[in-house]
C-alpha positions in Angstrom: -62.5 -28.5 -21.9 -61.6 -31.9 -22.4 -58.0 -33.0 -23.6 -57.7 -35.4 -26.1 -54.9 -37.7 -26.5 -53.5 -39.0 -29.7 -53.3 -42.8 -29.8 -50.8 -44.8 -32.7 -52.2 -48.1 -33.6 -55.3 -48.0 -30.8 -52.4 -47.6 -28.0 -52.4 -45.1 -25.3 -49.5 -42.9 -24.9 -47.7 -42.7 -22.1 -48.2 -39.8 -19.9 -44.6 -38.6 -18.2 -44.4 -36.3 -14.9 -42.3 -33.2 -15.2 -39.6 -34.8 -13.1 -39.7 -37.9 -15.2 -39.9 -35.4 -18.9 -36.7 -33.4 -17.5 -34.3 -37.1 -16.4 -34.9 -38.0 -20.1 -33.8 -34.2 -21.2 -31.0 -34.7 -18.8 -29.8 -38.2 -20.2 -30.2 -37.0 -23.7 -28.6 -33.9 -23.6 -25.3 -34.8 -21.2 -25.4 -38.0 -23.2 -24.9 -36.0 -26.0 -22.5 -33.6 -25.1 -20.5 -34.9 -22.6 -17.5 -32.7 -23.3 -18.1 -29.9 -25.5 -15.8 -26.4 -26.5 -17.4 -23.2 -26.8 -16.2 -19.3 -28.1 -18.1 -16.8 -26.4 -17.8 -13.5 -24.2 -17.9 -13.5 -20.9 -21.3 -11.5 -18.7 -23.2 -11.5 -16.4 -20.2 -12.6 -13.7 -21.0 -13.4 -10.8 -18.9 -14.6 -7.5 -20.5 -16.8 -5.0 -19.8 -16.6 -1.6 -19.2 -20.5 -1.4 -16.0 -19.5 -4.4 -18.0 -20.3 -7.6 -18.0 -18.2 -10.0 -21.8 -18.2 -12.5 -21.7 -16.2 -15.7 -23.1 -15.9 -19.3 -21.5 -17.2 -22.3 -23.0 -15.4 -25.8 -22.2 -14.4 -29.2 -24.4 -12.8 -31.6 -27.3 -15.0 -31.7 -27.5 -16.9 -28.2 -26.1 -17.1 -25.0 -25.4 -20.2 -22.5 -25.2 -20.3 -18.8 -21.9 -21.5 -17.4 -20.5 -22.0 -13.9 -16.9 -22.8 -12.3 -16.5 -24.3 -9.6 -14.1 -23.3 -7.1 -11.8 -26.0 -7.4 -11.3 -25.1 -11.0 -11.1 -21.3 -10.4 -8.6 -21.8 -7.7 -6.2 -22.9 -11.2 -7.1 -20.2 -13.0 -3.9 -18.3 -13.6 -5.7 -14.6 -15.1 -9.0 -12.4 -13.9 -12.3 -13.7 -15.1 -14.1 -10.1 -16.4 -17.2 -9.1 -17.7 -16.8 -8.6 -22.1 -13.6 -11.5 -22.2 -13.3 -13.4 -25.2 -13.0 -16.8 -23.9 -12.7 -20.7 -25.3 -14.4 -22.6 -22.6 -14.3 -26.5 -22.3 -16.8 -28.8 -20.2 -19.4 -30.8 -20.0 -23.4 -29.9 -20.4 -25.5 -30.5 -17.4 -29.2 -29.6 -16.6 -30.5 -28.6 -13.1 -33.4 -30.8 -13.0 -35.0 -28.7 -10.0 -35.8 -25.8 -12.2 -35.1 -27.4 -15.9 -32.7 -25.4 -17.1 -29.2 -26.7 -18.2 -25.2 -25.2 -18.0 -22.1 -25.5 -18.9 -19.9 -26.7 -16.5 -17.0 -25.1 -17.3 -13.5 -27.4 -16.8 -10.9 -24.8 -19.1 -11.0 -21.8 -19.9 -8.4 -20.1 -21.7 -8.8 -16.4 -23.1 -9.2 -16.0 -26.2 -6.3 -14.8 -29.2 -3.7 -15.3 -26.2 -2.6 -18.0 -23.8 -3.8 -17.7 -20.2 -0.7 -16.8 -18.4 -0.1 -14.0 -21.1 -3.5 -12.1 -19.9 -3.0 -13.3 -16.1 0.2 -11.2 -16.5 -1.2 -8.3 -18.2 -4.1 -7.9 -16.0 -1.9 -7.8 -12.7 0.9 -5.3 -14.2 -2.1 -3.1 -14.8 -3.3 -3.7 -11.2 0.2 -3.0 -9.6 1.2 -0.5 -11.5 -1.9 1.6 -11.1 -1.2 1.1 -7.5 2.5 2.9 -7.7 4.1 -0.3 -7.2 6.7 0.4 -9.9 7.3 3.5 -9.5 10.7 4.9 -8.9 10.1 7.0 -6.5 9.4 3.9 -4.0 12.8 2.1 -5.0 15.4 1.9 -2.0 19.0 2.3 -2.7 21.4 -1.2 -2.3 24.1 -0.5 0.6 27.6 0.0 -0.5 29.7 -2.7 1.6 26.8 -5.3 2.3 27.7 -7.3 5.7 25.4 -10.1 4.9 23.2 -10.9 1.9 20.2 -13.4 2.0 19.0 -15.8 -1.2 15.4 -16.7 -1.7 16.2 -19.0 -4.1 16.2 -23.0 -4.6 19.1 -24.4 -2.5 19.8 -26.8 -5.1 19.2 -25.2 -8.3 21.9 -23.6 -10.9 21.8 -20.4 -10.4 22.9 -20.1 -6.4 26.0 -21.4 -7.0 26.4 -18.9 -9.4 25.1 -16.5 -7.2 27.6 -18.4 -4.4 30.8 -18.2 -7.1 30.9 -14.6 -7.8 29.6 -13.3 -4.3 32.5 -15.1 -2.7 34.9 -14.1 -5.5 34.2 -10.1 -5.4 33.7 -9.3 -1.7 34.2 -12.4 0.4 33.6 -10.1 3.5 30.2 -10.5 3.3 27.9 -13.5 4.7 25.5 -15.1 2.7 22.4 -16.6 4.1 20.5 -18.9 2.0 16.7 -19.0 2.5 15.7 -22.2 0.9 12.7 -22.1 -1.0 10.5 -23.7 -4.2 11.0 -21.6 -7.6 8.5 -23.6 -9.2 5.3 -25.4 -9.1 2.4 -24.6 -6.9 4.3 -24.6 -3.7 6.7 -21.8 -5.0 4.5 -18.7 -4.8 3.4 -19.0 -0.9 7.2 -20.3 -0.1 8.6 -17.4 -1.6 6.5 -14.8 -0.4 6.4 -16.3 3.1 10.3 -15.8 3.0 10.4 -12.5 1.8 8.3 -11.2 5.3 10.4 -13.1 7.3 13.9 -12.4 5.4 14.3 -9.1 8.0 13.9 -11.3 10.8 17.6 -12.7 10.5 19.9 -10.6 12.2 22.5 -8.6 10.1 20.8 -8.8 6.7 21.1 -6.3 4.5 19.6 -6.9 0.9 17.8 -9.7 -0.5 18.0 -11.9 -4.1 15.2 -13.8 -4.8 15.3 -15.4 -8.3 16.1 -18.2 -10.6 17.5 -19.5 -13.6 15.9 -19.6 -16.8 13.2 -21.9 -18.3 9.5 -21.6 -19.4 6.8 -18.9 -18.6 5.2 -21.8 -16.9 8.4 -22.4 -14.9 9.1 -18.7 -14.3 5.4 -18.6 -13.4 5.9 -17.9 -9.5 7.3 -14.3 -9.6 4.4 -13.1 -11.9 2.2 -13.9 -8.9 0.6 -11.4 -6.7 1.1 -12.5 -3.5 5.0 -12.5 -4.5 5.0 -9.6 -5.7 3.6 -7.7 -2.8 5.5 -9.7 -0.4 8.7 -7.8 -2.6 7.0 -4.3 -2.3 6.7 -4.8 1.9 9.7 -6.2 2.5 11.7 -4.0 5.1 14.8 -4.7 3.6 16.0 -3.7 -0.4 15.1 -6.6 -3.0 17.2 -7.5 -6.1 15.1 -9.6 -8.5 17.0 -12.2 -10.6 14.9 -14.1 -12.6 15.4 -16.4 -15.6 17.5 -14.7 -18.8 18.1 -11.1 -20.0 14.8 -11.5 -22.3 12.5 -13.1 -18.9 10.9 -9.7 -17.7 8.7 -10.7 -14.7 6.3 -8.7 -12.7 8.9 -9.1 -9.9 11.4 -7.4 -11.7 9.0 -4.6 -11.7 8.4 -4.3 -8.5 11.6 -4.8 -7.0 14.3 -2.6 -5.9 16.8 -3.7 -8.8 16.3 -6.1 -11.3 18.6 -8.0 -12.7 19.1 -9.4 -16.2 20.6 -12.9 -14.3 20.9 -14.3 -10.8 24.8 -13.7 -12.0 23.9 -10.1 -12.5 22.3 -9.4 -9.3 25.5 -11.0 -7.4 27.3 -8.3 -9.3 25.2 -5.5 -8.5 25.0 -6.3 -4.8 29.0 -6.7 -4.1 31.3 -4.5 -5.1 34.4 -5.9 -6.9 37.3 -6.5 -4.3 40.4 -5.9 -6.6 38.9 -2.3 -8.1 38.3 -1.4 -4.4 41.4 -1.8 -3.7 43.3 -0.2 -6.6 40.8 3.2 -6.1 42.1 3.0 -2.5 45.5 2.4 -3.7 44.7 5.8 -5.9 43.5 7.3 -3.3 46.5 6.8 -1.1 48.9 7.8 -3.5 46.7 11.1 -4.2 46.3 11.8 -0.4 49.9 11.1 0.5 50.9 13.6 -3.2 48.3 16.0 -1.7 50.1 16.2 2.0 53.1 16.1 0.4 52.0 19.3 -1.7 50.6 20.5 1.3 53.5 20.2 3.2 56.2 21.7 0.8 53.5 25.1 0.4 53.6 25.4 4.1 57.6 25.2 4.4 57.9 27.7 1.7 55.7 30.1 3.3 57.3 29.3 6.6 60.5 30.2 4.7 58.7 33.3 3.3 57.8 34.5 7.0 61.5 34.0 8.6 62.8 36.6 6.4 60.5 39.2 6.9 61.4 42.1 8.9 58.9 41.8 11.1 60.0 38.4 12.7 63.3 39.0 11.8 63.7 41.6 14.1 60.1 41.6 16.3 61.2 44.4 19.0 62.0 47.2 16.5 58.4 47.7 15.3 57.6 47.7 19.2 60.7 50.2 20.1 59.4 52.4 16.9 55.7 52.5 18.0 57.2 53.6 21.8 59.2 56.2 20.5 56.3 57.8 18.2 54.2 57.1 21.3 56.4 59.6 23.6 56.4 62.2 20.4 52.6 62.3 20.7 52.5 62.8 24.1 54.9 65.4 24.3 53.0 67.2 21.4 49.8 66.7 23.7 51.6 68.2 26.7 52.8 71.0 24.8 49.4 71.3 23.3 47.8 71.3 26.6 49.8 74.2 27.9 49.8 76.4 25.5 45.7 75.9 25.0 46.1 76.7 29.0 48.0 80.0 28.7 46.1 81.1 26.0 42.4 80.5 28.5 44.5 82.2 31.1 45.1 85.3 28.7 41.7 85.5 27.6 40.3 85.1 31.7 42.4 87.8 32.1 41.5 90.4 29.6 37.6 89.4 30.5 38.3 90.8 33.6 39.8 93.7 33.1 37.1 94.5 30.9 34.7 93.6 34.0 36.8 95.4 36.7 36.6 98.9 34.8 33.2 98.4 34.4 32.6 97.9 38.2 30.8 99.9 40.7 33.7 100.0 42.9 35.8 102.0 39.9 33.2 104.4 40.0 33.6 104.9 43.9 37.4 106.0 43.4 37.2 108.4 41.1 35.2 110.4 43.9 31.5 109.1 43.5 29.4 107.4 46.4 26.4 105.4 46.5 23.8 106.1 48.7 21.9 103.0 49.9 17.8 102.4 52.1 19.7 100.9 55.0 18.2 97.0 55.4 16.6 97.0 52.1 19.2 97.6 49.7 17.2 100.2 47.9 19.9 102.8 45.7 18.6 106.3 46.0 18.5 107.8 42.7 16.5 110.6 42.7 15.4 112.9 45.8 12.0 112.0 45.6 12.9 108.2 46.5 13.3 109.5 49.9 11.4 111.3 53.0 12.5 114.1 55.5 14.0 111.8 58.8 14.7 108.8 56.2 18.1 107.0 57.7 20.4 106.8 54.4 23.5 104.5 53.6 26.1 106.1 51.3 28.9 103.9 50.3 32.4 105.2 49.8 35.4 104.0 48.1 36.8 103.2 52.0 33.8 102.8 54.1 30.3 103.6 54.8 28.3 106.6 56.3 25.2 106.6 58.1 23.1 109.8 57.9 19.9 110.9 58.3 18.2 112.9 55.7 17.1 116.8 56.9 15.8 118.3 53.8 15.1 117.1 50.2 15.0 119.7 47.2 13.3 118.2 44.1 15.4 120.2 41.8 
């Protein structure tokens, strides 16, 4: 199949290569729109390994590639996410090698509110689905602080403040300035840097990072991340003093205390020097009312005891329990004696009653016993004994031995 080209005028058209078709689509269109501002929602994200970020940019009819480079990424101050509402500005280029054009992306801001508004929103929800507000984390500030350390600009407004009422209230205590940025680019890393490394100076006991007020811009460093989990690890308790009362930053969530000024958090970490000393001057005067109380109870009970009886006169009690002690043990002699005489009376009626019933009785009123000499045997009958049988018989004075001659069985 042949192809026939059209000709204007008997001229041949020119015939362009791909290559040399897509440098003219190139010049056009980056010609054309050389810096351009779109409204569209954010898919398709993806994250590079080198740090560029490709995604899609669409509405309800179309859709545009877009990338960001990681030099402009690395100034983005909130979370690039898949179904954003964005206003993106840039210029249109087209990847010659596979003909297809983008939106290099040089702003982005998110759409109905500023960029630092949604950065801020995006990592409270982070943190504080992570427990890093919660109260149950938040360390208690000592009483009578030795030495206190400020993260804070050496040169700024609010250390002196800081420097005015610390030294006023509780001049005991040492305060170590840890010189950092509050704002800029510099400030996050500075800030968070000094905050690991606060612990490392010897003797301090809290912390107070902050500054005075200005801008959300200005303030920007303690909505950071890396500031704010440099707060949550720090080994030692962290007040957070930061702009005005109305500046709420996401370090003031995270931190032990927050305070509504820099002034504030000198307040809060000092306690007042004159009211210490009038509660101790209180307290004196209760303790020495209190002994004195104490001391007047005992001597009237001490007065109480020296007229009793008892220490009046201690040897009477001891002369009374002697003398009742001798009454009860004569009653227990006499006891004892008369239980004995009245065993001895009853032993001796016993026998009496044994002795008349003895053998021996029997034997004086003329009777004998008549024995089986050797065996014991008492002959009862006549039949208990044989014709020759030796015989015992037993007499009330002596014995007789016999023999026995005859025996009637009467």
């Amino acid at each position: 199949m042949a192809i026939r080209r059209g000709s204007t005028a008997g001229t041949q058209p020119p015939v362009l290569s791909v290559t040399a078709l897509t440098r003219q689509i190139k010049d056009s269109l980056e010609g054309n729109f050389p810096h351009v501002w779109v409204q569209g929602e954010i898919s398709n994200l993806k994250r590079a390994t080198s740090g560029h970020v490709y995604l899609t940019l669409k509405d309800g009819g179309a859709q545009l590639s877009a990338i960001l480079w990681r030099s402009t990424i690395a100034r983005l101050k909130f979370q690039l996410q898949d179904g954003l509402e964005v206003i993106a500005a840039g210029a249109i280029e087209v990847y010659e090698t596979r003909g297809n054009y983008s939106m290099i992306i040089e702003q982005l801001a998110p759409q109905g509110m500023g960029a630092l508004e949604l950065a801020y929103r995006q990592l409270f929800e982070k943190l504080q689905g992570e427990g890093l507000f919660e109260s149950e984390r938040k360390r208690p500030l000592p009483v009578f602080p030795k030495r206190i350390a400020l993260v804070t600009s050496p040169t700024g407004a609010a250390v002196r403040d800081m420097l005015q009422v610390l030294t006023r209230r509780w001049p005991a205590a040492d305060v170590v300035i840890v010189p950092v940025a509050v704002q800029g680019v510099d400030a996050a890393p500075q800030i968070a840097s000094a905050l690991r490394r606060v612990h490392q100076i010897p003797g301090v006991e809290v912390v107070i990072t902050g500054r005075g007020g200005g801008s959300l811009e200005d303030l920007w460093a303690f909505n950071t991340e890396i500031v704010a989990r440099a707060i949550a690890d720090c080994a030692i308790p962290v007040v957070s003093a930061v702009g005005h009362e109305v500046d709420v930053t996401i370090a003031d969530h995270v931190a032990d205390r927050r305070a509504l000024t820099p002034t504030e958090a000198a307040e809060l970490v000092v306690p007042n020097r004159d009211e210490v000393d009038q509660r101790l001057s209180r307290l004196r005067e209760r303790l020495v009312f209190g002994l004195r109380n104490r001391a007047a109870a005992a001597r009237a009970r001490l007065d109480g005891l020296a007229t009793r009886r008892v220490l009046a006169r201690p040897l009477e009690r001891l002369h009374e329990l002697s003398r009742r002690l001798d009454e009860l043990d004569g009653r227990l002699q006499r006891g004892a004696r008369r239980t004995l005489e009245s065993a001895r009376a009853r032993l001796a009626e016993r026998a009496a009653a044994l002795d008349a019933l003895s053998p021996l009785k029997v034997l004086e009123r003329g009777y004998s016993v008549t024995r089986i000499p050797g065996t014991g045997t008492v002959v009862r009958r006549a039949g208990d004994v044989l014709v020759g049988t030796p015989i015992e018989i037993l007499l009330t004075s002596g014995r007789l031995i016999s023999r026995v001659e005859e025996v009637r069985d009467e």
